[in-house]
mmCIF file of the N, C-alpha and C atoms, coordinates in Angstrom:
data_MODEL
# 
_entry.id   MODEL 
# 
loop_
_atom_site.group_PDB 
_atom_site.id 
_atom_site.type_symbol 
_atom_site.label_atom_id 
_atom_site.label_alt_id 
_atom_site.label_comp_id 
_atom_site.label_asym_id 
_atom_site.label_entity_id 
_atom_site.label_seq_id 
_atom_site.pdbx_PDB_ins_code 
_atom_site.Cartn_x 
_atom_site.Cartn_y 
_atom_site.Cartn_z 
_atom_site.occupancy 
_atom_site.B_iso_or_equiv 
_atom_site.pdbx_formal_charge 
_atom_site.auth_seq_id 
_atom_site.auth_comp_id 
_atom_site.auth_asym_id 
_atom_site.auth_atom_id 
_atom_site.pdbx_PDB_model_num 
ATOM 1   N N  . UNK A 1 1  ? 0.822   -1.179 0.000   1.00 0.00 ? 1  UNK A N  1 
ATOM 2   C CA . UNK A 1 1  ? 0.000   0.000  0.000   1.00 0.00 ? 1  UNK A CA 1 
ATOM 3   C C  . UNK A 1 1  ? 0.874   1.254  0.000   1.00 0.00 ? 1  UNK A C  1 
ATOM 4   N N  . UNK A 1 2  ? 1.810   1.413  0.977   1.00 0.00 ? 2  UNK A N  1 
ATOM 5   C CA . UNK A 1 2  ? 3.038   2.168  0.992   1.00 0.00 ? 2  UNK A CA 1 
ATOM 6   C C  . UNK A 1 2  ? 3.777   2.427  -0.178  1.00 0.00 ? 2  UNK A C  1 
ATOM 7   N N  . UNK A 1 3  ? 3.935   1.704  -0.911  1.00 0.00 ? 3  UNK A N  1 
ATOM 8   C CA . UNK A 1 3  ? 4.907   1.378  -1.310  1.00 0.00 ? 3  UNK A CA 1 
ATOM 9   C C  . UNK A 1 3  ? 4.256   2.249  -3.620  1.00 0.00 ? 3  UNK A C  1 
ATOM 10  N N  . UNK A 1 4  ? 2.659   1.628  -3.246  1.00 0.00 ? 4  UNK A N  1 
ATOM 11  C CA . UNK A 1 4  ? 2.168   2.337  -4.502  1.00 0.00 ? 4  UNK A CA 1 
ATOM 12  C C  . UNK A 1 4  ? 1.805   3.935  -4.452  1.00 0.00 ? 4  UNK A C  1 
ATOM 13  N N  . UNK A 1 5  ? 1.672   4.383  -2.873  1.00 0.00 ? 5  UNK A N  1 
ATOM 14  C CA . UNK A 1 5  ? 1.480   5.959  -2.521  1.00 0.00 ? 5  UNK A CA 1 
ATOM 15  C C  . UNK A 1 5  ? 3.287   6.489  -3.013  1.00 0.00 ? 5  UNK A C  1 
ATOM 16  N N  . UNK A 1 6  ? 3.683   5.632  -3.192  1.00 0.00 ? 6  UNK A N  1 
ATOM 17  C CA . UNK A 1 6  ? 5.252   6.478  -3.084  1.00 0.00 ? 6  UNK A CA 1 
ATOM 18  C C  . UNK A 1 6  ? 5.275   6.379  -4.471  1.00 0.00 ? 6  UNK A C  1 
ATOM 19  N N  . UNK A 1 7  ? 5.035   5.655  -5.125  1.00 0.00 ? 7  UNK A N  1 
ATOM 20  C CA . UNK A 1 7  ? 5.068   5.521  -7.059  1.00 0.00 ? 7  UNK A CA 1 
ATOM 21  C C  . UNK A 1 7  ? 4.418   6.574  -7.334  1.00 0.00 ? 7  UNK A C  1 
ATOM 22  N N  . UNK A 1 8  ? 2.813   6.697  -6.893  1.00 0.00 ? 8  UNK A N  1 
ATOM 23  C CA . UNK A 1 8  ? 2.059   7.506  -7.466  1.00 0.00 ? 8  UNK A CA 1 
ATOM 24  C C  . UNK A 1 8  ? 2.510   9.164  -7.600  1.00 0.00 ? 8  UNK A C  1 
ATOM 25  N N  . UNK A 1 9  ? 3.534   9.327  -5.885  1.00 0.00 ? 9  UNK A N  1 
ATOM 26  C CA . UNK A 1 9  ? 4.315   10.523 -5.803  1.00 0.00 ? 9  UNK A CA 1 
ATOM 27  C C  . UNK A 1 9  ? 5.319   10.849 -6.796  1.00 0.00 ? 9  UNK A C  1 
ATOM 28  N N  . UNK A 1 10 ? 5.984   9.775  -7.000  1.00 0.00 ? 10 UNK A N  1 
ATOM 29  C CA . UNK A 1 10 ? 6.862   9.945  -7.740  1.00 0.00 ? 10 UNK A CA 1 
ATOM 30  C C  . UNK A 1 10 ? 6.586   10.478 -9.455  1.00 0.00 ? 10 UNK A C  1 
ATOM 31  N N  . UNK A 1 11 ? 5.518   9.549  -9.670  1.00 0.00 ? 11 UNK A N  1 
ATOM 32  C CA . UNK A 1 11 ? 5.152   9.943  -11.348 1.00 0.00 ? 11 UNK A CA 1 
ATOM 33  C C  . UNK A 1 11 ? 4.866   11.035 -11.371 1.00 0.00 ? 11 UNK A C  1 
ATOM 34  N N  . UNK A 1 12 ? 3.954   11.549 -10.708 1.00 0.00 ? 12 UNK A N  1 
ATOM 35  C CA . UNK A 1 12 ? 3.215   13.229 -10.531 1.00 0.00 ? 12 UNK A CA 1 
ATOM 36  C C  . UNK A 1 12 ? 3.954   14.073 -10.585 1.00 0.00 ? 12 UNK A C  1 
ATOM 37  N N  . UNK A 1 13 ? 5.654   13.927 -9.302  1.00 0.00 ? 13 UNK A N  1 
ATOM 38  C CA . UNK A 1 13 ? 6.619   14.775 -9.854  1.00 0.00 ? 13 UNK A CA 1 
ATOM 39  C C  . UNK A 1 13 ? 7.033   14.907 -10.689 1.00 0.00 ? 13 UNK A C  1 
ATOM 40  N N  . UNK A 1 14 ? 7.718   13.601 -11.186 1.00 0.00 ? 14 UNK A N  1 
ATOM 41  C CA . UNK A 1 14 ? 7.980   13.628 -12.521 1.00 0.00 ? 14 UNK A CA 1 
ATOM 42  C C  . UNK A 1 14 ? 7.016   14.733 -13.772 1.00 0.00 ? 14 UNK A C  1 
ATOM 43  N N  . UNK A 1 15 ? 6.074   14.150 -13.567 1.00 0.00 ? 15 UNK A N  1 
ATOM 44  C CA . UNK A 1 15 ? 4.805   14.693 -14.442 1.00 0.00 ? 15 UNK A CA 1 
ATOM 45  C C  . UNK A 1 15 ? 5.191   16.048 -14.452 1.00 0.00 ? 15 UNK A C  1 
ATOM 46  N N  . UNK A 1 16 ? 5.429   17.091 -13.519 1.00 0.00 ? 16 UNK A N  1 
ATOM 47  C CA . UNK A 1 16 ? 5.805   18.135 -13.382 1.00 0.00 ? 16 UNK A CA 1 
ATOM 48  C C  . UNK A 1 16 ? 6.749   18.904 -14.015 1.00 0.00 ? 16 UNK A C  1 
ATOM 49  N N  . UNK A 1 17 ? 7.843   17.971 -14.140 1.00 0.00 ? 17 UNK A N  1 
ATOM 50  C CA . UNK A 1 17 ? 8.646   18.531 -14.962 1.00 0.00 ? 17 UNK A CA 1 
ATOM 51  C C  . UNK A 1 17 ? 8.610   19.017 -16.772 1.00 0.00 ? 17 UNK A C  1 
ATOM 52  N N  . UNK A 1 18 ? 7.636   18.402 -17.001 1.00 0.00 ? 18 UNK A N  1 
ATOM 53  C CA . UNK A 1 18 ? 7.258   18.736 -18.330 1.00 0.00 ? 18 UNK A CA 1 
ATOM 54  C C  . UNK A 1 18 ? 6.207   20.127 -18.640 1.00 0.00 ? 18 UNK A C  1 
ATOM 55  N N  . UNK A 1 19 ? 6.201   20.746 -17.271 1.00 0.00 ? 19 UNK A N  1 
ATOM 56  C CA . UNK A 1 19 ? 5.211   21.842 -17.400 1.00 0.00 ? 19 UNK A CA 1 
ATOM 57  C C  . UNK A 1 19 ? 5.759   23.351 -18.358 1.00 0.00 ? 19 UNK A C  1 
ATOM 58  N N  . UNK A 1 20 ? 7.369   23.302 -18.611 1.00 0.00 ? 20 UNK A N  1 
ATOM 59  C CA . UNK A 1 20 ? 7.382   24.137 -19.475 1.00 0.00 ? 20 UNK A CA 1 
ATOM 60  C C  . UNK A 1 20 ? 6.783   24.298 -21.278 1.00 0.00 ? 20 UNK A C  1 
ATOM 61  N N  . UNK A 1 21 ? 6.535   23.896 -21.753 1.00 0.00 ? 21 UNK A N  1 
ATOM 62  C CA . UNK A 1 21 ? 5.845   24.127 -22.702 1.00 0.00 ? 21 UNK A CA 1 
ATOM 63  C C  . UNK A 1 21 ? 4.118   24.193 -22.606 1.00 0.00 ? 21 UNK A C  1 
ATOM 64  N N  . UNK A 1 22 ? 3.722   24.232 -21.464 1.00 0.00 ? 22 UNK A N  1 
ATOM 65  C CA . UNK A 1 22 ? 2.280   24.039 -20.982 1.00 0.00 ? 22 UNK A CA 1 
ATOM 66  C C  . UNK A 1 22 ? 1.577   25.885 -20.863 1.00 0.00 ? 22 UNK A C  1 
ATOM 67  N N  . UNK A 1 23 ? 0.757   25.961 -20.946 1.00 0.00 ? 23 UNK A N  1 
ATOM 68  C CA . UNK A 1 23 ? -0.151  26.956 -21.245 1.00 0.00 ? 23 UNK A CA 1 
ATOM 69  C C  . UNK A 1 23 ? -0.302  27.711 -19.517 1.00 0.00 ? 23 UNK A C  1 
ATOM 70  N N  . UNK A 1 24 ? -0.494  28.606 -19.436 1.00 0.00 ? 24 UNK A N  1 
ATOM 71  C CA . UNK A 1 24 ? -1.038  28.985 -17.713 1.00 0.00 ? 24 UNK A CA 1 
ATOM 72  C C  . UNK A 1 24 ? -1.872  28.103 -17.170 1.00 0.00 ? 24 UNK A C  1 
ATOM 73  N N  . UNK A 1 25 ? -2.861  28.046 -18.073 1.00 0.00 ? 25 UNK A N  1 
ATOM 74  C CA . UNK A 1 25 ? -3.974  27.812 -17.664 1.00 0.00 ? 25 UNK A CA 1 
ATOM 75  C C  . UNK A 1 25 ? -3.819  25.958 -17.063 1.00 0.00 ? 25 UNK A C  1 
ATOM 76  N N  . UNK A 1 26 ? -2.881  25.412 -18.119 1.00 0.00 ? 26 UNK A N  1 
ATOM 77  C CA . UNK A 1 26 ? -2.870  23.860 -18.491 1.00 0.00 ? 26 UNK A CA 1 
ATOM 78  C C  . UNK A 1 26 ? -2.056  23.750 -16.727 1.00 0.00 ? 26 UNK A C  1 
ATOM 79  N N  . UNK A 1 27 ? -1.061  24.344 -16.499 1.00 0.00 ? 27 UNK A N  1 
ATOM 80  C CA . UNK A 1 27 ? 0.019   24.287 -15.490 1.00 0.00 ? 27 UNK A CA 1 
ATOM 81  C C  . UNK A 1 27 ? -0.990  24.544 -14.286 1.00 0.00 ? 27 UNK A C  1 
ATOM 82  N N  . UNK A 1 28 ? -1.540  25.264 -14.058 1.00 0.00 ? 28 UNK A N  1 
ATOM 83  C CA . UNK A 1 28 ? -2.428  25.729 -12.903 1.00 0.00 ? 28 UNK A CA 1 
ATOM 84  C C  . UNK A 1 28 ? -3.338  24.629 -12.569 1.00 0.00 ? 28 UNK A C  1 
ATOM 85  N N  . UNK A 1 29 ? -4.050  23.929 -13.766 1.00 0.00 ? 29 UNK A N  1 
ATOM 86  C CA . UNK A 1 29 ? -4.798  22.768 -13.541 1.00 0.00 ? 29 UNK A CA 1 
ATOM 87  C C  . UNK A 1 29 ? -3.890  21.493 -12.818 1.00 0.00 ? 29 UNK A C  1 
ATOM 88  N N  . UNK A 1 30 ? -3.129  21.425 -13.644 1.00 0.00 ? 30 UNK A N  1 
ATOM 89  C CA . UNK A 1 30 ? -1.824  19.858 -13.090 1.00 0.00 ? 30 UNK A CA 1 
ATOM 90  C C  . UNK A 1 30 ? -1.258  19.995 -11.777 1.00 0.00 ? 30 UNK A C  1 
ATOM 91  N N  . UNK A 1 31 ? -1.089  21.486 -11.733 1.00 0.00 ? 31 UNK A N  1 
ATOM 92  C CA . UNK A 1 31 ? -0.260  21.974 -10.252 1.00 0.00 ? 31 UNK A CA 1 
ATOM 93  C C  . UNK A 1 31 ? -1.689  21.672 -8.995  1.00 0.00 ? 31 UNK A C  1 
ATOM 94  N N  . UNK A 1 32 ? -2.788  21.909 -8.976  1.00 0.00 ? 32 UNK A N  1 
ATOM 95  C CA . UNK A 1 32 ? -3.513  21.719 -8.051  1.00 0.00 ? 32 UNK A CA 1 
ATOM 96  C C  . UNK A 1 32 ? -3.994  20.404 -8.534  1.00 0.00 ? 32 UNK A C  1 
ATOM 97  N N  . UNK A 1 33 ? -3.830  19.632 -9.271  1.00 0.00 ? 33 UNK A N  1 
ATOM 98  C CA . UNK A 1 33 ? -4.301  18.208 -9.158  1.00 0.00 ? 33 UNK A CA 1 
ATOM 99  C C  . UNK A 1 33 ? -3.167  17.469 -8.621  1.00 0.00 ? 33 UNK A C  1 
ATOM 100 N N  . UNK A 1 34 ? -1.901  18.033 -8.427  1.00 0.00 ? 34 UNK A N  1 
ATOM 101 C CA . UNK A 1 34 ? -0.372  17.167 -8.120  1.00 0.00 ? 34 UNK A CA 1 
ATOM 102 C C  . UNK A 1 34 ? -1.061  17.271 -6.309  1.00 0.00 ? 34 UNK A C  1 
ATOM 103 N N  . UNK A 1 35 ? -0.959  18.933 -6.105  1.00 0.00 ? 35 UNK A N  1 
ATOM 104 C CA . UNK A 1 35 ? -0.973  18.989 -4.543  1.00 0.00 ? 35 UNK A CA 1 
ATOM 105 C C  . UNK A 1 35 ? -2.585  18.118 -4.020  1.00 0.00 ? 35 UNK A C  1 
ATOM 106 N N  . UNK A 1 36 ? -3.480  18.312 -4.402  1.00 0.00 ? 36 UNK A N  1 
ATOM 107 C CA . UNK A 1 36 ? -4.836  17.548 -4.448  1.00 0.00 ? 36 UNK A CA 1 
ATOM 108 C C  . UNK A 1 36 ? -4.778  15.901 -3.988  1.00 0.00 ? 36 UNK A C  1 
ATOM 109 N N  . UNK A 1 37 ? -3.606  15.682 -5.097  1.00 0.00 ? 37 UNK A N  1 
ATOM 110 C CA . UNK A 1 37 ? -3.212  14.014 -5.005  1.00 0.00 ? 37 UNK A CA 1 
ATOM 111 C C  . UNK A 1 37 ? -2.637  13.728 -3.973  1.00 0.00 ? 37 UNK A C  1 
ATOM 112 N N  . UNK A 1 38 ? -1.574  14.533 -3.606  1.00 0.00 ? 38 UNK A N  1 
ATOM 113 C CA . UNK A 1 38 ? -0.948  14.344 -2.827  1.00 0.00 ? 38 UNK A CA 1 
ATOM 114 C C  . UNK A 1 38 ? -1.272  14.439 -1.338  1.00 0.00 ? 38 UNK A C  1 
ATOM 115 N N  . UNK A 1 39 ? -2.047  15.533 -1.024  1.00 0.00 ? 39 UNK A N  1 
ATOM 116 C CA . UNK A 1 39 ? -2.773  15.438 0.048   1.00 0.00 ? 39 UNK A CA 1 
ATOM 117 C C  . UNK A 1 39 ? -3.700  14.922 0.321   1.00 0.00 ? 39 UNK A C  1 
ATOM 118 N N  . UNK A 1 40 ? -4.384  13.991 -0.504  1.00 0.00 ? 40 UNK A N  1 
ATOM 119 C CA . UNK A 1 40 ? -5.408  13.623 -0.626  1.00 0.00 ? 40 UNK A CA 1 
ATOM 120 C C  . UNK A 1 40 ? -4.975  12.071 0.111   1.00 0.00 ? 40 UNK A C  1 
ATOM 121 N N  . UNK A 1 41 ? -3.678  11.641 -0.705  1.00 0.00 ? 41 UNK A N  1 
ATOM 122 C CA . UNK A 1 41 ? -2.767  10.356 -0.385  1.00 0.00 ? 41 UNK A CA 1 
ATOM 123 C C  . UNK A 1 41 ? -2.655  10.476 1.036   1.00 0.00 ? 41 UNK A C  1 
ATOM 124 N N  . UNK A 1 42 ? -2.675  12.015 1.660   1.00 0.00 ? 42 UNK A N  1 
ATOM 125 C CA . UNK A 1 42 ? -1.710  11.300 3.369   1.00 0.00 ? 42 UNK A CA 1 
ATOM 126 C C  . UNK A 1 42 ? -2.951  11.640 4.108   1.00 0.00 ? 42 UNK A C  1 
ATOM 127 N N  . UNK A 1 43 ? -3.861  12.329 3.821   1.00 0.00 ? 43 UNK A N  1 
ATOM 128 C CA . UNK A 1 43 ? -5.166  12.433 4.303   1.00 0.00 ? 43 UNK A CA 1 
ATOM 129 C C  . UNK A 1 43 ? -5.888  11.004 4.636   1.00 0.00 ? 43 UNK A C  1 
ATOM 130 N N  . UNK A 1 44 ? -5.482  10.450 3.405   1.00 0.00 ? 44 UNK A N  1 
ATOM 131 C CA . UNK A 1 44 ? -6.326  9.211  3.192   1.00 0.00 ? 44 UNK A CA 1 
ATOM 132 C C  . UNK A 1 44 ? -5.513  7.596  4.231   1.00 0.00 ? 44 UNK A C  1 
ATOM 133 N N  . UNK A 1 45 ? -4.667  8.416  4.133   1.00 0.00 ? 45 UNK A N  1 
ATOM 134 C CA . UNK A 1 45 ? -3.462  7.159  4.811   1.00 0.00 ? 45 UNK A CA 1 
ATOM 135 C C  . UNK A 1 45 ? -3.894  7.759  6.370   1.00 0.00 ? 45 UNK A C  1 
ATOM 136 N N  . UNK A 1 46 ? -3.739  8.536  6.828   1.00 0.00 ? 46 UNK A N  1 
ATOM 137 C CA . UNK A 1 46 ? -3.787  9.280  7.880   1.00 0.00 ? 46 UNK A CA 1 
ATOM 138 C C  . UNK A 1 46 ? -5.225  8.608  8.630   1.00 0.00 ? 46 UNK A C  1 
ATOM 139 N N  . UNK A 1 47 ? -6.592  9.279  8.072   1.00 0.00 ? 47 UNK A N  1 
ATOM 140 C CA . UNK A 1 47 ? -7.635  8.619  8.477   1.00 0.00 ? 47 UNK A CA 1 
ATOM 141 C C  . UNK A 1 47 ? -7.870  7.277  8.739   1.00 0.00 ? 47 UNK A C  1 
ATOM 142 N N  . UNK A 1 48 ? -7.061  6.552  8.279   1.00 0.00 ? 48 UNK A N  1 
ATOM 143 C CA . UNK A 1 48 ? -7.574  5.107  7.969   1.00 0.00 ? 48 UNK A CA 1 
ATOM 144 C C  . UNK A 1 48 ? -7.774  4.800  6.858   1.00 0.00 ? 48 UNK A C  1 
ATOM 145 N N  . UNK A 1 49 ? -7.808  5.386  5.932   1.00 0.00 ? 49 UNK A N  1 
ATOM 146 C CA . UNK A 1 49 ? -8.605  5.123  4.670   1.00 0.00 ? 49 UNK A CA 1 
ATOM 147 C C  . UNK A 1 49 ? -8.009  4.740  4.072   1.00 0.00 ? 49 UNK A C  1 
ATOM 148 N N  . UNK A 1 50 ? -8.261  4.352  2.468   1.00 0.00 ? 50 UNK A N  1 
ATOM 149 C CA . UNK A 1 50 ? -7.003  3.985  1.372   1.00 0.00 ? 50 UNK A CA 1 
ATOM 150 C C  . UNK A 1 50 ? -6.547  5.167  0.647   1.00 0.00 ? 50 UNK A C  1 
ATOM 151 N N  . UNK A 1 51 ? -4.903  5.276  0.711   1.00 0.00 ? 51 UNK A N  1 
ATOM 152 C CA . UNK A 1 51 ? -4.303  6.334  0.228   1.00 0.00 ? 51 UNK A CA 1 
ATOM 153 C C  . UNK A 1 51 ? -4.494  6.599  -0.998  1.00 0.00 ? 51 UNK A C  1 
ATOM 154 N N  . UNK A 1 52 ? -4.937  5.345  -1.546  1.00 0.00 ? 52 UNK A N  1 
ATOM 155 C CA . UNK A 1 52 ? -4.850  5.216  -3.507  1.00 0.00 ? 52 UNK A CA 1 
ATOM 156 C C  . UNK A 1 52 ? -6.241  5.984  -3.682  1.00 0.00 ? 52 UNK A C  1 
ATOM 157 N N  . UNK A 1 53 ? -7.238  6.078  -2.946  1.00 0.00 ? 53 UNK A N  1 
ATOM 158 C CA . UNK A 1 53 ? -9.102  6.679  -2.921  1.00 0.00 ? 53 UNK A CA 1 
ATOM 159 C C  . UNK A 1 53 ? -8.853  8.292  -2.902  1.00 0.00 ? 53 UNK A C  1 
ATOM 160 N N  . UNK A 1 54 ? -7.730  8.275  -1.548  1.00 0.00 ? 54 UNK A N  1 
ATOM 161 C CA . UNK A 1 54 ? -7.461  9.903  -1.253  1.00 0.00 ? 54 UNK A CA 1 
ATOM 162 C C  . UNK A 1 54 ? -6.283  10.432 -2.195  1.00 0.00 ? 54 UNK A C  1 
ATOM 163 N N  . UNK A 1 55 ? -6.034  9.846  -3.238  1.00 0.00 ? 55 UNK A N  1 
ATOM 164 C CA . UNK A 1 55 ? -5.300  10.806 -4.230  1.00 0.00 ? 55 UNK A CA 1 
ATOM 165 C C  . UNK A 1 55 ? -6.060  10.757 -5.278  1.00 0.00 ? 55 UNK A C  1 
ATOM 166 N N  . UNK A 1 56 ? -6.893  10.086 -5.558  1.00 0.00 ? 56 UNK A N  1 
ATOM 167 C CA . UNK A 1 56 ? -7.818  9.923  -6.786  1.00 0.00 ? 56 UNK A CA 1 
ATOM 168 C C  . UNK A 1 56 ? -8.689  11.201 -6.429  1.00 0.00 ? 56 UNK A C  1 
ATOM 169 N N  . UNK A 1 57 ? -9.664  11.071 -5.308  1.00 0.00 ? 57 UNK A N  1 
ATOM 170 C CA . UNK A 1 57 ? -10.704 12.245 -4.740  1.00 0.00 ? 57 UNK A CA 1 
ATOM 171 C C  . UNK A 1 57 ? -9.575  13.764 -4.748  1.00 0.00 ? 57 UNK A C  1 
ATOM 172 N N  . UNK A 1 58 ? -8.712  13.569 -4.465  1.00 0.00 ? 58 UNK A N  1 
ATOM 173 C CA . UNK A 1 58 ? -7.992  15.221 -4.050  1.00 0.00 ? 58 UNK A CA 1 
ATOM 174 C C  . UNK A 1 58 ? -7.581  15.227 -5.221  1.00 0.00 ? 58 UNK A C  1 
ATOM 175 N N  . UNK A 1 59 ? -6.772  14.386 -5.821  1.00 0.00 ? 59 UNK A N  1 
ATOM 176 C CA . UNK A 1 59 ? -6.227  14.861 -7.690  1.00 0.00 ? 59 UNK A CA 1 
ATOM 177 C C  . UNK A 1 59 ? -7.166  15.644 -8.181  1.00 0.00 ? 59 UNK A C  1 
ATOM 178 N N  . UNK A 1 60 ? -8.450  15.019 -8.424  1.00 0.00 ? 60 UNK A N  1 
ATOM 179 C CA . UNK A 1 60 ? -9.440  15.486 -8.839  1.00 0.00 ? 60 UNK A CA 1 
ATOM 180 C C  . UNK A 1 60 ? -10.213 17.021 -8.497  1.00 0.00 ? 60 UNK A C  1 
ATOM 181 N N  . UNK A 1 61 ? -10.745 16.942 -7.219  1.00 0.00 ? 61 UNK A N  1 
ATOM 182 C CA . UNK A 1 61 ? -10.670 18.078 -6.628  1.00 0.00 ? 61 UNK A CA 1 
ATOM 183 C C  . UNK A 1 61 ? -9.329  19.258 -6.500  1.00 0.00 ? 61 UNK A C  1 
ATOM 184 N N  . UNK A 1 62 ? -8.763  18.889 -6.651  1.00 0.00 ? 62 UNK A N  1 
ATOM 185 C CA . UNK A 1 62 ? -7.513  19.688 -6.719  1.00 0.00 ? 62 UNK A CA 1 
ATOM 186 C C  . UNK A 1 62 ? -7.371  20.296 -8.526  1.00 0.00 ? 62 UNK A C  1 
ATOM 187 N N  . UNK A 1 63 ? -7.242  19.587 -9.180  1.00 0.00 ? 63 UNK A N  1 
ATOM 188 C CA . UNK A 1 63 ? -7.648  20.038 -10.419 1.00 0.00 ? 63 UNK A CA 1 
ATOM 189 C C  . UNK A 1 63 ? -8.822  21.032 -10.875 1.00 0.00 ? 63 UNK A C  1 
ATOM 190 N N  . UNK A 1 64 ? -9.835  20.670 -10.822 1.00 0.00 ? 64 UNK A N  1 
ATOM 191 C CA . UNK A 1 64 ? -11.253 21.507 -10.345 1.00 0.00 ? 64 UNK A CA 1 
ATOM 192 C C  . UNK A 1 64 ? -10.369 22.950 -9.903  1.00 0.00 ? 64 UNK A C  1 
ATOM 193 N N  . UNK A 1 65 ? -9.954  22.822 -8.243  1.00 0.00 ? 65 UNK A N  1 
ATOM 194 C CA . UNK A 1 65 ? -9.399  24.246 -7.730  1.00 0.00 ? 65 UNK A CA 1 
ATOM 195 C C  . UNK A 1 65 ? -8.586  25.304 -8.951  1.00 0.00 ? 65 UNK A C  1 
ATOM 196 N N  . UNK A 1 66 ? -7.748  24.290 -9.416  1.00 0.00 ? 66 UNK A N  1 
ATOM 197 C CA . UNK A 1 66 ? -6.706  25.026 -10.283 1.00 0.00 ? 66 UNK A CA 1 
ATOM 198 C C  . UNK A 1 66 ? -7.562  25.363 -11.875 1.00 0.00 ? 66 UNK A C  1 
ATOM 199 N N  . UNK A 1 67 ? -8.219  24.934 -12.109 1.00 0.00 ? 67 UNK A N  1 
ATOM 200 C CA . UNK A 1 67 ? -9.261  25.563 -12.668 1.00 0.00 ? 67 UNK A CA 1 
ATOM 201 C C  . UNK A 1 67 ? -9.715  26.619 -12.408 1.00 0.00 ? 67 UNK A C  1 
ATOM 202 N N  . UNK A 1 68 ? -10.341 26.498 -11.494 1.00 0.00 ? 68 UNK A N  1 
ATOM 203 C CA . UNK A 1 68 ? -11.113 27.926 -11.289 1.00 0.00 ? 68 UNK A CA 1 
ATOM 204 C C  . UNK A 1 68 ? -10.443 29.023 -10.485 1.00 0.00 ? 68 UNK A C  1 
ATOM 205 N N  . UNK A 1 69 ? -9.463  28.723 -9.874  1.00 0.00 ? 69 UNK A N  1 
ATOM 206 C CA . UNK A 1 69 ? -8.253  29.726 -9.488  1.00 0.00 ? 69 UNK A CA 1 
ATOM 207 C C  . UNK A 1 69 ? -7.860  30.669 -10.885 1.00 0.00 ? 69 UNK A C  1 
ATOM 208 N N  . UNK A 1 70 ? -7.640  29.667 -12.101 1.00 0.00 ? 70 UNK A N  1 
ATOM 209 C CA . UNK A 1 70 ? -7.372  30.219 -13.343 1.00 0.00 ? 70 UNK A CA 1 
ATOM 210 C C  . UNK A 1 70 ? -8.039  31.733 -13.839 1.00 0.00 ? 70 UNK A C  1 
ATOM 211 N N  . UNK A 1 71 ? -9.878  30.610 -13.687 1.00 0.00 ? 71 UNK A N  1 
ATOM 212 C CA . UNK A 1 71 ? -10.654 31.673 -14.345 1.00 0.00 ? 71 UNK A CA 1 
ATOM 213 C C  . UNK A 1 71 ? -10.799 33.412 -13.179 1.00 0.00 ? 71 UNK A C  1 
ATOM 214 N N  . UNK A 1 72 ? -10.593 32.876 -12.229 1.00 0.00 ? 72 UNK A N  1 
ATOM 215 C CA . UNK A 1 72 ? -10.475 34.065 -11.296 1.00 0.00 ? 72 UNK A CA 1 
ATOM 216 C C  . UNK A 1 72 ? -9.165  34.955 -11.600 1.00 0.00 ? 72 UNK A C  1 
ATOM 217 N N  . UNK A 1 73 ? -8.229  34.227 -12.405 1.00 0.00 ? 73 UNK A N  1 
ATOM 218 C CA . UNK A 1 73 ? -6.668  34.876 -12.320 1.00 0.00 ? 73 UNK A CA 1 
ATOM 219 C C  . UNK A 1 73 ? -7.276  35.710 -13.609 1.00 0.00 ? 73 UNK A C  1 
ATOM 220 N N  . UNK A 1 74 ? -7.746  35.066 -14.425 1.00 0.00 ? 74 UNK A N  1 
ATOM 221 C CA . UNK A 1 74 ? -7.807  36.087 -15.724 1.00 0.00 ? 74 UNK A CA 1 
ATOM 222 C C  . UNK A 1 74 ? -8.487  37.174 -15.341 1.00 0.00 ? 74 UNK A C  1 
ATOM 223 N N  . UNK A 1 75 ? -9.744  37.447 -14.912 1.00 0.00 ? 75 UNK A N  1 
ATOM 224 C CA . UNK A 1 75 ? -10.818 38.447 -14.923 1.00 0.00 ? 75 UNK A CA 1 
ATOM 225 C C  . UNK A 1 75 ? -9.975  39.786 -14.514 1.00 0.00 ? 75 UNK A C  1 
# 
């Protein structure tokens, strides 16, 4: 269980590094779905729960945020 929360960390960073050719908008979305995941992972480990549920739910939600952080950045 440990051991796939630490993969999942790892790819996401990774994932990160490719954000230079990415759009504002594209980077803002990935950046709050990375932190989303990620907190979502120790949230989920933390409670009891499964870490792999709480990075799926916070990726997600976290993405969403960086979304609409976006549309608030433009106006």
């Amino acid at each position: 269980m440990q051991a796939r929360t630490i993969s999942a960390a790892i790819i996401l960073s990774l994932g990160l590094s490719a954000c230079s050719g990415m759009s504002t908008q594209e980077q803002r979305i990935l950046s709050g779905g990375a932190i989303g995941a990620g907190s979502g992972a120790v949230l989920g480990g933390v409670a009891g729960g499964d870490p792999f549920t709480g990075a799926v739910i916070g990726g997600a939600l976290g993405a969403g945020a960086g979304y609409l952080y976006d549309l608030d950045r433009r106006r």
